[in-house]
C-alpha positions as CSV (number, residue, x, y, z in Angstrom):
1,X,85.8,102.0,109.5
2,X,87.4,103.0,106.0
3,X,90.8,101.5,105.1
4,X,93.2,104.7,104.8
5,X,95.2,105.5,101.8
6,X,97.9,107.8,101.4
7,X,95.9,110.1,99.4
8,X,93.2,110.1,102.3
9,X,96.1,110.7,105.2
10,X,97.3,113.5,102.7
11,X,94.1,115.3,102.5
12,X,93.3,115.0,106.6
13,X,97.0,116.4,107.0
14,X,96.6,119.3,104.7
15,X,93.1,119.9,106.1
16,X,94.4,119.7,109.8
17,X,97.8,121.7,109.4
18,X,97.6,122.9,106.1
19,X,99.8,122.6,103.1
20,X,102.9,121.1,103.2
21,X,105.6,123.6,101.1
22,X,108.6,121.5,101.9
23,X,109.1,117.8,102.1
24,X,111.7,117.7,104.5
25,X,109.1,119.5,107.3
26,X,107.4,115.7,107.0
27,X,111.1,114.1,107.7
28,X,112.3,116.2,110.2
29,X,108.9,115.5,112.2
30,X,108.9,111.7,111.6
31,X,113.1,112.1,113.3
32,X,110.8,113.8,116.0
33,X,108.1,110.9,116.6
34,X,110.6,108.0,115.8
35,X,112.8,109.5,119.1
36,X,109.3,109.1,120.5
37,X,109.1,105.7,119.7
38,X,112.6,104.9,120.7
39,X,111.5,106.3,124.0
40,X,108.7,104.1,124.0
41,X,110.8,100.9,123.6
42,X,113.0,101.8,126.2
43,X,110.3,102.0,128.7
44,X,108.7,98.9,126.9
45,X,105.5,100.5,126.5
46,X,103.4,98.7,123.9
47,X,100.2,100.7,123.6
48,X,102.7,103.2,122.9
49,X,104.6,101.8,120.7
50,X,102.2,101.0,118.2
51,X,100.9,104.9,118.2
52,X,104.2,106.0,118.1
53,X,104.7,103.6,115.0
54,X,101.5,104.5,113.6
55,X,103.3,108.6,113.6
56,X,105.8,107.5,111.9
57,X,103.5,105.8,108.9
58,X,100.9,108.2,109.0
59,X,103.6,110.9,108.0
60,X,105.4,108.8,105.4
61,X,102.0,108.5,103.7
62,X,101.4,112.0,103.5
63,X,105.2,112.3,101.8
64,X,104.8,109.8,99.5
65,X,101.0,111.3,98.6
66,X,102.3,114.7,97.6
67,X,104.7,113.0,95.7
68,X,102.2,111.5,93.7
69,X,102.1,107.6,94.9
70,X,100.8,105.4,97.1
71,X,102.6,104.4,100.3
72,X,101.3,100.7,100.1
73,X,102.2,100.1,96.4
74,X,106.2,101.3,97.1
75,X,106.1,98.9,99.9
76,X,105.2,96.0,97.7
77,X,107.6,96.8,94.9
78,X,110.6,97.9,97.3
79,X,109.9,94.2,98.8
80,X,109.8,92.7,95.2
81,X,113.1,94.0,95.3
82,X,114.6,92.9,98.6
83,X,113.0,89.6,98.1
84,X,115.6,89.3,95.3
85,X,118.6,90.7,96.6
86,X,121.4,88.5,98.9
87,X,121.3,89.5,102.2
88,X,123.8,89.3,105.0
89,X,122.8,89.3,108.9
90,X,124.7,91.9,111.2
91,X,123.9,89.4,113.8
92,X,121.2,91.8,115.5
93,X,118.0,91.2,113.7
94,X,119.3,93.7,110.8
95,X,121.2,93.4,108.2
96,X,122.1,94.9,104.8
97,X,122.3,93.7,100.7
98,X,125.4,92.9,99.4
């Protein structure tokens, strides 16, 4: 089995459902399937979880493809980033940079 890439998730997306013309379609369905996964949590569903997870992903690569990167490689520099940054704890497994 091939490793996917944004680029390949982009093309199987415009070759299933065609062209994107707007951006935001690509957010407003990822609000759509990460309800889904909320859903899935709540009912503590694991198989589920991971292919509602796997939704979400699958459409933030096919953003980040049209806008000319690579999903994996913003990951690793966005962490480069964080790595750096102080951090404080909300105290329920998130937190934000200060």
């Amino acid at each position: 089995m091939a490793t996917e890439t944004s680029n390949s998730i982009r093309a199987w997306g415009d070759e299933t459902f065609g062209k994107v013309a707007d951006l935001s379609a690509l957010v407003a369905r990822a609000r759509r399937e990460l309800d889904e996964l909320e859903q899935a949590i709540k009912a503590n569903d694991k198989p589920e979880i991971g292919r509602e997870a796997a939704d979400v992903v699958i459409l933030l690569h096919r953003l980040v493809a049209l806008a000319g990167m690579e999903l994996s490689e913003q990951v690793d520099a966005k962490m480069a980033v964080n790595r750096a940054r102080a951090w404080k704890a909300a105290g329920d497994g998130t937190g934000g940079h200060v």
